[in-house]
N, C-alpha and C positions, 0 to 999 in steps of 0.2 A: 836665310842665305843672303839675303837683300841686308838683312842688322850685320849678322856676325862676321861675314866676308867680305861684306862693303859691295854689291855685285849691282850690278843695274838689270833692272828686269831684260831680258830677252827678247828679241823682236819676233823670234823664231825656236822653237825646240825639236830637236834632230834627235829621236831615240835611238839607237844604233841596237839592232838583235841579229842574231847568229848563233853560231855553232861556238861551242867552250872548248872542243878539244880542238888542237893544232892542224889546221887545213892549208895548200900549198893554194892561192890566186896564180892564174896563169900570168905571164907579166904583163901582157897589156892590160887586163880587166882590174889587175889591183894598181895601176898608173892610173887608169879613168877610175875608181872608185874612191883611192887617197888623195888626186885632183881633186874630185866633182864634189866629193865632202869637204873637204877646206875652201874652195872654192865658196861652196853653196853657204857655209858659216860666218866665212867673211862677208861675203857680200850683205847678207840680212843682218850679221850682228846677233848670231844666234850661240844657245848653248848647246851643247853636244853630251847626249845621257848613253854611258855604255855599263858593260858590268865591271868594269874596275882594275880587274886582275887582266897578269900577263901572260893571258892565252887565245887561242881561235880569233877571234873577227876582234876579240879587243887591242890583241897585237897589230893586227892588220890598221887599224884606227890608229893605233901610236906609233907606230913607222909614218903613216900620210905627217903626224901632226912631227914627227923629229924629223920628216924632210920641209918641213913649213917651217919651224924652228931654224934651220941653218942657210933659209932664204931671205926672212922677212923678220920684223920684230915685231911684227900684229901678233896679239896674245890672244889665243882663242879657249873660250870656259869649255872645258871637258870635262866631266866631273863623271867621276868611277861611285855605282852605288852597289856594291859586293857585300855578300854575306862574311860576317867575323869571322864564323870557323873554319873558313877555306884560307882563309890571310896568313901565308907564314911570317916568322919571325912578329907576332905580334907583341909582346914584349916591348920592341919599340916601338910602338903608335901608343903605347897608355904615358897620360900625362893632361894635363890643364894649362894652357896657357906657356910651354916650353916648344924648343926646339930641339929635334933629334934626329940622328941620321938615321936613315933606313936601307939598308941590304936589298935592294932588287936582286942581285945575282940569286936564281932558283936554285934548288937542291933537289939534284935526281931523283934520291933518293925518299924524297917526302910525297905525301899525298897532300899535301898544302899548296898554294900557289903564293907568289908575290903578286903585287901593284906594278902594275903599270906606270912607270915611270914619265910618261910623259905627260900627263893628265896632272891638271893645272887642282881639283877640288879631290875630296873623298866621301862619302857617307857610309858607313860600316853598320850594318844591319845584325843585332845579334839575338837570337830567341833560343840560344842554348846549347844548338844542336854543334857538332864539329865533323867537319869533310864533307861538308853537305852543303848543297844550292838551297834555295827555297827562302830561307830568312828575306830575303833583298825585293822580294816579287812584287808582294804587295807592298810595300812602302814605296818602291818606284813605281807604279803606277798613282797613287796615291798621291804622290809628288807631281808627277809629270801633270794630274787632273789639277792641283791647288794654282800650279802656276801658268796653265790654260784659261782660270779663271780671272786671272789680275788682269789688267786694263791698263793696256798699253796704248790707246788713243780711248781717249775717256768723254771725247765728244759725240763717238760714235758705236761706243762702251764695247773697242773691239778688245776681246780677251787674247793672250799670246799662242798663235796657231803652233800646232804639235803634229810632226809628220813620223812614221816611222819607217827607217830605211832595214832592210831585212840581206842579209848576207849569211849564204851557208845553212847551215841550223840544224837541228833534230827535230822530232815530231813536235816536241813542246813548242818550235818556231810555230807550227801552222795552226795552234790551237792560239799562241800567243797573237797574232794574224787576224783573228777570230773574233776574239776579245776587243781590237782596237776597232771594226769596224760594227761593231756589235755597240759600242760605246754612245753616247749622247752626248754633246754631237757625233760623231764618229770621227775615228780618227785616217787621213790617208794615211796609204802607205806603199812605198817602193821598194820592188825586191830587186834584187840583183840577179838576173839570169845568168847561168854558166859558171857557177860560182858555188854549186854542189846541191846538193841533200835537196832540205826542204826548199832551198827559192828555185831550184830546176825544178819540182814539182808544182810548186803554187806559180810559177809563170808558164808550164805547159797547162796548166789547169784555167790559166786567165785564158790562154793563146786557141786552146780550142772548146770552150767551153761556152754554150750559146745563151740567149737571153732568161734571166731564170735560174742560171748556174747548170743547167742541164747538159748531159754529155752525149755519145750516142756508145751504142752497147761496145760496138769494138776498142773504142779510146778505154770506154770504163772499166775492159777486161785488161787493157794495157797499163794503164796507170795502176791498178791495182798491183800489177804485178810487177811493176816498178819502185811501188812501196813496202811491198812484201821484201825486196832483194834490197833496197836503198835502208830501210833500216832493222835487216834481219828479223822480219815479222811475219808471223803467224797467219792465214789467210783471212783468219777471225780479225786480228790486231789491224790488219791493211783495210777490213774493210768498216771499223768505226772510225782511221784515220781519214779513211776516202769521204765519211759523211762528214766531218768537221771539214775537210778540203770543199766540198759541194758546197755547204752553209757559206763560205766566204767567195766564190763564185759566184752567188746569188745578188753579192754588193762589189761584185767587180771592176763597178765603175769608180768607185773610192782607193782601186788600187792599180798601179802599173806596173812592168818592168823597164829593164833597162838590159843592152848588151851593147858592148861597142859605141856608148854614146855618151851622152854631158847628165850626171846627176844634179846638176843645178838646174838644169831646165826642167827636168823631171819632177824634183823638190819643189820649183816654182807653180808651176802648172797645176800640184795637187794643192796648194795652198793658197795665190793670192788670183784676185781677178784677171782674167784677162788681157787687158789695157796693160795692169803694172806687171804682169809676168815678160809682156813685148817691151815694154821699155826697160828692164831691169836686161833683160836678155841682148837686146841694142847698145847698153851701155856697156853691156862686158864682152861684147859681139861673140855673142853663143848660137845667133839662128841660121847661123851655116851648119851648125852639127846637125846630123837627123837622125833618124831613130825612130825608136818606137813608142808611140807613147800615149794612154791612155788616162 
C-alpha cells in the first residue's frame, strides 16, 4: 500500500464494524458519530478500514466523509476491503494500470451492491464465492495486524495503534468484538450505544456487567431475551450468543461506549497515554464534552 499507492504509514487505524443492511442513525448520534470520526482521523492522521460497499454503517461513514469533502480539502485514506462477489457492475473494476468509470448508482433489483463512492482506496477480496460476505474477513484482519506492526516511531519501536469503532451490527459484530480483544496485544474498541442491534447490547452488557464479566440472574434473563427478539433467535442461539457477549465483558476494560458525546475523546483515551490524550484534547478543546467513558 506504502509502494503501490504512494501512502504514508498511518499514525492511527480506525476499523469501522457494523450492521450491512441499511439502518436509520437518529440525527443527532449520526452528527456526533460522522463528526467524532473525521474529527478523530484528522487529528491523528490516521486511516479509516470499513467494508467498502454502499450499505449500513458503510454508508453512514461516507455521508460523514462527503460532508468533510464539501467543507475542507484534508483528504482523509478510507480504504473499503469488500468481498468480489457482492461488487456489482464489476466488469468495470478489471484492468491494469487504466482508468475507468464506475456506476455507483445501485440496482434494485440486484442482489449485488456498489462501492462506496466516497472512499479514497479499494481491496477486493475474491475466493470464488458470489452474493456472499466472508471472502474479505480474514484478509482485513490480516492487514489491519501487518500494519500494527510497522514502526511509526522507531526509537521507541512503537508499532501503529488499531482501535475499533463498532456501530449497529448483527451477532457476527459481538463475536467480531471478541476476536479483537482476544487478540495480542488486544485491540480497543468503541461501540456506539443507541445505535441498534449488537452495540445496544454490548454497551448494556459493558454498563451492567461487574468485575469478571459476571451479571446477576435477573439482567441475564433480560438480555437473553433481548437477543432472542434483537436478532430473531432461538433460546438455544441467545444463549451461546450471551456466552460470547460474557467472554468480552470479562476484558471490559479494553472497551467503551459512547452516547451523546465526542468520539475522538473516546478513540483517544483507548489508544494513547494519558498526558498526550489531554493535550491533543486541549488543543482541539474537546474536555468540555462529557460522557462516558471507559
Amino acid at each position: 500500500m506504502t509502494k503501490e499507492w504512494q501512502l504514508e504509514l498511518p499514525k492511527l487505524l480506525i476499523s469501522v464494524h457494523g450492521g450491512l443492511q441499511n439502518f436509520e442513525l437518529q440525527p443527532k448520534l449520526k452528527q456526533v458519530f460522522g463528526k467524532g470520526l473525521i474529527k478523530a482521523a484528522m487529528t491523528t492522521g490516521a486511516w479509516i478500514f470499513t467494508g467498502g460497499v454502499n450499505t449500513g454503517v458503510i454508508r453512514h461513514v461516507g455521508d460523514a466523509l462527503k460532508d468533510h469533502a464539501s467543507k475542507s480539502r484534508g483528504k482523509i485514506c478510507t480504504i473499503g476491503i469488500a468481498p468480489w462477489g457482492i461488487v456489482e457492475n464489476q466488469e468495470d473494476l478489471i484492468g491494469k494500470d487504466v482508468v475507468r468509470p464506475y456506476q455507483t448508482m445501485s440496482n434494485p433489483m440486484s442482489k449485488l451492491t456498489v462501492l462506496n463512492s466516497m472512499h479514497s482506496h479499494f481491496i477486493l477480496a475474491d475466493n470464488g464465492t458470489t452474493g456472499k460476505y466472508g471472502a474479505e474477513v480474514k484478509l482485513r484482519r490480516q492487514l489491519e495486524k501487518h500494519i500494527s506492526l510497522q514502526k511509526i516511531n522507531t526509537r521507541i519501536g512503537q508499532g501503529v495503534p488499531v482501535v475499533a469503532l463498532i456501530v449497529e451490527g448483527g451477532p457476527n459484530v459481538i463475536s467480531i468484538v471478541l476476536e479483537y480483544l482476544r487478540d495480542t496485544p488486544p485491540v480497543p474498541v468503541v461501540v456506539c450505544d443507541g445505535s441498534g442491534r449488537a452495540s445496544d447490547i454490548l454497551a448494556f452488557g459493558h454498563k451492567y456487567s461487574e468485575e469478571g464479566g459476571l451479571i446477576n440472574e435477573s439482567l441475564r434473563d433480560q438480555l437473553l431475551v433481548t437477543i432472542q427478539k434483537t436478532f430473531t433467535y432461538t433460546r438455544t442461539q441467545a444463549q451461546h450468543l450471551f456466552i460470547i457477549l460474557m467472554e468480552c465483558m470479562k476484558k471490559k476494560e479494553l472497551y467503551g461506549y459512547y452516547y451523546s458525546s465526542i468520539i475522538l475523546r473516546h478513540i483517544m483515551i483507548k489508544i494513547l497515554p494519558h498526558s498526550t490524550t489531554e493535550n491533543l484534547m486541549r488543543k482541539h478543546n474537546c474536555l468540555s464534552i462529557t460522557g462516558i467513558l471507559f
